[in-house]
C-alpha positions as CSV (number, residue, x, y, z in Angstrom):
1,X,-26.2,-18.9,-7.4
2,X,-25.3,-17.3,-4.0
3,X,-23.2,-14.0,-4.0
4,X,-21.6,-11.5,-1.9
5,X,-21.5,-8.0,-2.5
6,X,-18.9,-5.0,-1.3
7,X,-18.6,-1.3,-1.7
8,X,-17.7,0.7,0.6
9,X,-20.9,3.7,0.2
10,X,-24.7,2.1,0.6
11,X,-25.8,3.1,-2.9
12,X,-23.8,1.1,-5.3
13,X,-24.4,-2.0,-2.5
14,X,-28.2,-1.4,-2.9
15,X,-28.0,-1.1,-6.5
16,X,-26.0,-4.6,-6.7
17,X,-28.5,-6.0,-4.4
18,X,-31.1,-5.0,-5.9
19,X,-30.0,-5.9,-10.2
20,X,-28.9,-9.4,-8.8
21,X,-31.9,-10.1,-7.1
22,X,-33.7,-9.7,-9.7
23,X,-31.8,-11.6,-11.6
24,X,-32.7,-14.3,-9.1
25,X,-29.2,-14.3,-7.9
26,X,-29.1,-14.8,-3.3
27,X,-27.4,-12.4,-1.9
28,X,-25.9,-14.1,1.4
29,X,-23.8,-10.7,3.2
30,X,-23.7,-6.9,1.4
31,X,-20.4,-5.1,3.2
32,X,-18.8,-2.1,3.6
33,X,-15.3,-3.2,3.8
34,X,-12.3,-6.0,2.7
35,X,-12.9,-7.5,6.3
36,X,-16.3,-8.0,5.9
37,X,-15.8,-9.5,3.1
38,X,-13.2,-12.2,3.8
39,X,-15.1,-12.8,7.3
40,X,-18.8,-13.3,5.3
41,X,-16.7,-15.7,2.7
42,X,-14.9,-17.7,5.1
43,X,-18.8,-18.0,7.6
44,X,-20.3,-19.2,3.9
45,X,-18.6,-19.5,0.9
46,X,-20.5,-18.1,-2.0
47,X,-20.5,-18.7,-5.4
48,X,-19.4,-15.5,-6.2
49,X,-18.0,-11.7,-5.1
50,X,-18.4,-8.6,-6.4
51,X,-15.7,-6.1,-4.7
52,X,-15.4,-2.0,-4.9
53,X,-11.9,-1.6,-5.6
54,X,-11.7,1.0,-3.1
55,X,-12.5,0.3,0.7
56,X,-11.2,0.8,3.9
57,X,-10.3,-1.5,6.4
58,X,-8.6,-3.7,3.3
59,X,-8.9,-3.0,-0.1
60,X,-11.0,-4.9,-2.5
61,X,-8.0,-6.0,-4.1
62,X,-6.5,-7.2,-1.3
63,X,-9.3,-8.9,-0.3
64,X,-9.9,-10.5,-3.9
65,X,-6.1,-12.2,-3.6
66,X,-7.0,-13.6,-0.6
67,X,-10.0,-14.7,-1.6
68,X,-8.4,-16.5,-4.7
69,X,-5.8,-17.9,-2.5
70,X,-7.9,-19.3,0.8
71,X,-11.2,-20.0,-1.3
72,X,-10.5,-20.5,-5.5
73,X,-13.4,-22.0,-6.1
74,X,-15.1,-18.6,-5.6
75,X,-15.6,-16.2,-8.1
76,X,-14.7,-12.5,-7.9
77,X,-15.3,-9.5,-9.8
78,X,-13.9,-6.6,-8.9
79,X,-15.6,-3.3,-9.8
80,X,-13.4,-0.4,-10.4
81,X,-13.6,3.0,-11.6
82,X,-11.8,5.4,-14.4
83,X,-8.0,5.7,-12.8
84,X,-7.8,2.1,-11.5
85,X,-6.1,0.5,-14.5
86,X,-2.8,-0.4,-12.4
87,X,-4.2,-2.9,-10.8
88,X,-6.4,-5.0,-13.5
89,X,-4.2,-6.1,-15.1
90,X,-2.3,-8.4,-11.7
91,X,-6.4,-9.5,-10.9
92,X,-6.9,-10.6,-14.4
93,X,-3.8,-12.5,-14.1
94,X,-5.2,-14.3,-10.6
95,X,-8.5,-14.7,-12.1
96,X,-10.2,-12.1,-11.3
97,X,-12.7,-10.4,-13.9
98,X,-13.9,-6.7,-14.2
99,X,-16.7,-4.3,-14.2
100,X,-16.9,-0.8,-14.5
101,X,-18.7,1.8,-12.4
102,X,-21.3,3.4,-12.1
103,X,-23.1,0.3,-13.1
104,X,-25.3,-0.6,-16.3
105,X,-27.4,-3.5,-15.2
106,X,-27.1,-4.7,-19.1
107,X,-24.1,-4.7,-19.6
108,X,-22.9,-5.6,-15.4
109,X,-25.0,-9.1,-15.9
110,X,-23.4,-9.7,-19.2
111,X,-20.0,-9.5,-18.0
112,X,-21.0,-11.6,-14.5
113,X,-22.7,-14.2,-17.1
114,X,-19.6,-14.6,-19.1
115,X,-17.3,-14.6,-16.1
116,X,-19.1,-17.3,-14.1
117,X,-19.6,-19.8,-17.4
């Protein structure tokens, strides 16, 4: 399966890299922003996203509801930290799922797992 990856500081992006490549998971764009994003979606549509929460430029929510309108075929799965609870609950209801960070490979694979069945 062929993902793309956002968060808006390198070290969470390299660990994401890094746990789905292993997982033998293609990583086709890693970005630092919503734009990014929505740009490296709309040049190759991937199976899946995994989106910080927080970014500049446009929010990882905003860019997964644009996502799940132009492109619902694509997965996303927002990542989000303590203090972000407001806006699950709107994602979930779009189709979105959820991770938390920092990120336990276990238990970040489980939940992609169940979420792309």
């Amino acid at each position: 399966m062929r993902a793309v990856i956002a968060d808006d500081s390198s070290l969470p992006r390299d660990i994401l890299r890094q746990v789905l490549t292993k997982a033998g998971y293609q990583i086709l764009a890693a970005c630092a922003n919503g734009q990014q994003v929505i740009d490296a979606v709309a040049a190759d549509p991937p199976d899946f996203v995994v989106l910080d929460v927080s970014m500049p430029v446009l929010t990882g929510d905003a860019a997964a509801r644009i996502i799940r309108e132009r492109f619902p075929k694509v997965r996303v799965i927002m990542a989000s930290s303590a203090g972000q609870d407001a806006i699950r609950k709107p994602l979930e209801a779009i189709g979105c799922a959820f991770v938390s960070k920092p990120y336990n490979k276990d238990q970040f694979l489980k939940a992609l797992v169940a979420h792309l069945r």
